[in-house]
C-alpha positions in Angstrom: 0.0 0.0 0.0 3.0 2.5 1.0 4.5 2.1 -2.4 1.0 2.8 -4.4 0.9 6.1 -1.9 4.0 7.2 -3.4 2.6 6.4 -7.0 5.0 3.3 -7.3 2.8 1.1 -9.3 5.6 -0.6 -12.0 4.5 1.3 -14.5 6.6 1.5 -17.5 8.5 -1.5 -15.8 8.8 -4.7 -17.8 9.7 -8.3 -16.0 10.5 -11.8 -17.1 9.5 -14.8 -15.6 11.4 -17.4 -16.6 9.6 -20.6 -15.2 7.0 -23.1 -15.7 4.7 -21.0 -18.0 2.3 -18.1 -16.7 -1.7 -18.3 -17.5 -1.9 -15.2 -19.7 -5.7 -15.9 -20.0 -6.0 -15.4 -16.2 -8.8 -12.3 -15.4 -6.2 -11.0 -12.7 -4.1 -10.2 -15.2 -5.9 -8.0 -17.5 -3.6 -7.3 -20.6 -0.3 -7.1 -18.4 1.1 -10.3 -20.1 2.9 -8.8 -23.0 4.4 -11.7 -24.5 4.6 -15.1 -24.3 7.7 -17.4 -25.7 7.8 -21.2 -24.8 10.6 -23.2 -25.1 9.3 -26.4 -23.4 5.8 -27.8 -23.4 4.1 -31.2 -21.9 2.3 -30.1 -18.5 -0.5 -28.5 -18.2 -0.8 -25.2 -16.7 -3.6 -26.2 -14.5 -1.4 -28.7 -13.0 1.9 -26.5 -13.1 1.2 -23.0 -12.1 4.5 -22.1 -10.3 5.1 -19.6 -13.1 1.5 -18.3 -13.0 1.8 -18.1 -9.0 5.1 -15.9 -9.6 3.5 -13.6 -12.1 0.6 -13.0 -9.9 2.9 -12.0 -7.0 4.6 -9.9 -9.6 1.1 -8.8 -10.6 0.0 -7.7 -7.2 3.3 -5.9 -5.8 3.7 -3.9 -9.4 0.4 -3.6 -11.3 0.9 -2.3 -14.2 4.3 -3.8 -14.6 4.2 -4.9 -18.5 4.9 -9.4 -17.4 7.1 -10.8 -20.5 6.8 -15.2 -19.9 9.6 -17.3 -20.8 8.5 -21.2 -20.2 11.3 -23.2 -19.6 10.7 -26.0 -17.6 8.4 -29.0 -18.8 8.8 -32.6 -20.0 8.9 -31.5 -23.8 10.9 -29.3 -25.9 14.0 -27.3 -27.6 15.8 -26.0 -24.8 17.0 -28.6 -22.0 16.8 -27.3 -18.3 20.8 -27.2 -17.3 20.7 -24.6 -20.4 17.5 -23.0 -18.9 19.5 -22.3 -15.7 22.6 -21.0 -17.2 
C-alpha cells in the first residue's frame, strides 16, 4: 500500500518470468502479459502453475508492470533445463 501512496505502481517497468509457463488468460491479469515465448511444453498449466503463482505476485506488488513469460521448464521441448539455468 505504502508504495502505491507514493505512486509506485511498476508502470513503465517490464519483467520476465522465466519458469514453468504463466496463464496469460487469467482475469487477474488484464492485458499485463505482454508476450509469451515457450521453449518447453508437456504439463499442463492447471497442474503447473508455479510460473503463473510468480507472475501474480509480480502482478499484485507492481500492477501495471508490462509481465514478459519465458517457459522453460516442462517434459517436452527445444531447450534442455541445465541450459535453462545458465
Amino acid at each position: 500500500r505504502k508504495l502505491r501512496e507514493e505512486g509506485l505502481t511498476g508502470k513503465g517497468v517490464k519483467v520476465a518470468v522465466i519458469d514453468s509457463g504463466v496463464d496469460a488468460d487469467h482475469p487477474e491479469f488484464g492485458d499485463q502479459v505482454k508476450q509469451t515465448v515457450w521453449y518447453r511444453r508437456g504439463t499442463p498449466l492447471s497442474r503447473d502453475d508455479h510460473g503463473t503463482h510468480v507472475a501474480g505476485t509480480i502482478h499484485f506488488m507492481a500492477p501495471e508492470a508490462d509481465i514478459y513469460d519465458y517457459r522453460v521448464f516442462g517434459r517436452y521441448g527445444r531447450l534442455d533445463v541445465n541450459s535453462a539455468i545458465a
